[in-house]
C-alpha positions as CSV (number, residue, x, y, z in Angstrom):
1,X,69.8,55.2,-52.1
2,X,66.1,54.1,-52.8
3,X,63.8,56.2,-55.4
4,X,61.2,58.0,-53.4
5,X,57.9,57.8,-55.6
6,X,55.3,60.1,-56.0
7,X,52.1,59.4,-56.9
8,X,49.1,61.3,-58.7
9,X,46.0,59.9,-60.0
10,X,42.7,61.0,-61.3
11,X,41.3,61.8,-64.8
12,X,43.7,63.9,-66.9
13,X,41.8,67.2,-67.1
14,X,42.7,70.8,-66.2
15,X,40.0,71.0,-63.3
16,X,42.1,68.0,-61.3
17,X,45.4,70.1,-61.5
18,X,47.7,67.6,-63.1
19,X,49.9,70.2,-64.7
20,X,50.4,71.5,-61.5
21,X,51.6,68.2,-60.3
22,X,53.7,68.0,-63.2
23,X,55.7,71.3,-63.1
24,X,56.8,70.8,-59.5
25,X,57.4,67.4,-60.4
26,X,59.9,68.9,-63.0
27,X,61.6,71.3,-60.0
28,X,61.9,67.9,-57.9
29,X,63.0,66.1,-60.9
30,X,66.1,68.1,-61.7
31,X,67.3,68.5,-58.0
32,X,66.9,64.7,-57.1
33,X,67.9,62.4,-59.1
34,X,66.1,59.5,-57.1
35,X,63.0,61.0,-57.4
36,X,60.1,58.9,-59.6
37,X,56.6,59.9,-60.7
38,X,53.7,57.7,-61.1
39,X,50.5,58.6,-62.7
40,X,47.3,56.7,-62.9
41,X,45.7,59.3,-65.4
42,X,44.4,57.6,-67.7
43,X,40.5,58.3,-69.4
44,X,38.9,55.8,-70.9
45,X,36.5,58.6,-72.5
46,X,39.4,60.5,-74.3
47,X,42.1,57.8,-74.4
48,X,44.3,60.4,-73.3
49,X,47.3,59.8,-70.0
50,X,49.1,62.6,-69.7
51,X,52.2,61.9,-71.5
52,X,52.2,64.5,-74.1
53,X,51.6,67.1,-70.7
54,X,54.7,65.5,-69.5
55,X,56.9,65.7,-72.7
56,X,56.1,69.3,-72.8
57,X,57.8,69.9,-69.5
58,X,60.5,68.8,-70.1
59,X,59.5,65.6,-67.8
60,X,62.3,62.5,-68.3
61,X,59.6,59.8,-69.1
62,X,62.5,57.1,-67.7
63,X,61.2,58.4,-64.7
64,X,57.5,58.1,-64.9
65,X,55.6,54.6,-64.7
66,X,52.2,54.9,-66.2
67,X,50.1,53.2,-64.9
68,X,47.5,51.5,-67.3
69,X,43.8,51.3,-66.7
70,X,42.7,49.2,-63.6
71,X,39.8,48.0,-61.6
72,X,40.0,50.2,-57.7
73,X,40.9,46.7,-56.4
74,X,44.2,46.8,-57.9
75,X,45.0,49.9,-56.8
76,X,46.0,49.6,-53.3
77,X,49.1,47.9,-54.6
78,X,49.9,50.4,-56.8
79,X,49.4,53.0,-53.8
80,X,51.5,50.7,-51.1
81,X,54.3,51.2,-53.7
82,X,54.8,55.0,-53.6
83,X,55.9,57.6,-51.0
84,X,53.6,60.4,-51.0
85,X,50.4,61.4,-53.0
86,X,49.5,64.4,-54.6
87,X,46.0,65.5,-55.1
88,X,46.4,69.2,-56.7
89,X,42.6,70.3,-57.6
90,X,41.1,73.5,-58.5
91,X,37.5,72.3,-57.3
92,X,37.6,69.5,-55.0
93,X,38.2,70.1,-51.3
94,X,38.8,66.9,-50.2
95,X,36.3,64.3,-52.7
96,X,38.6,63.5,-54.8
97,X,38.0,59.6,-55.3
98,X,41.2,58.3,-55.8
99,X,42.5,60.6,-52.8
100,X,40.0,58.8,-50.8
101,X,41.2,55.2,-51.9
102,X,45.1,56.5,-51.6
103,X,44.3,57.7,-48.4
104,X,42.0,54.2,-47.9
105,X,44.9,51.9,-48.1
106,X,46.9,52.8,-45.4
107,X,49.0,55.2,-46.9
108,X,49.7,57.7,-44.5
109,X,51.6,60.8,-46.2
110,X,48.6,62.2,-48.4
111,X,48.3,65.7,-49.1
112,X,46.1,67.6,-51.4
113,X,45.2,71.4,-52.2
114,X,42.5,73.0,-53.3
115,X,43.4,76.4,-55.5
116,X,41.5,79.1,-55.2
């Protein structure tokens, strides 16, 4: 069976709802097997990924591919590559940037929320 791949991108910081992505990524985690995460989190102003976030949950980091900094026009490759986005945000109802590229190249099962 082929790994289905999530993706979630965007600056690591509590407003763009990472942790969110990561606890249901946990819940998926431990009922599929097949199931991969990858994050393009990294910020270049704080150096800082997500991985520690990750460790915390109790998130198997075999099953994550970080993806290191790029220019936007390497992305789409990077998007073509997964399954599904997830855009979790508790203040953007539908500019979220990388959403927009995700969404951009073709990928057609994008989803994001906006929490009140």
């Amino acid at each position: 069976l082929d790994d289905f791949v999530i993706f979630s991108g965007g600056k690591f910081e509590d407003r763009k709802g990472q942790d969110i992505t990561i606890n249901a990524y946990k819940v998926i985690q431990d009922r599929y097997p097949n199931v991969k995460l990858v994050c393009s989190w990294y910020n270049a102003y704080t150096g800082t990924g997500g991985k520690e976030a990750l460790e915390k949950a109790g998130v198997d980091l075999s099953r994550v591919i970080f993806v290191p900094f790029l220019t936007n026009n390497n992305m789409p490759e990077i998007y073509q590559n997964t399954d599904i986005g997830v855009f979790p945000s508790r203040c953007e109802a539908g500019t979220n940037l990388v959403m927009m590229e995700y969404m951009a190249s073709r990928v057609i099962s994008c989803h994001t929320l906006k929490l009140i």
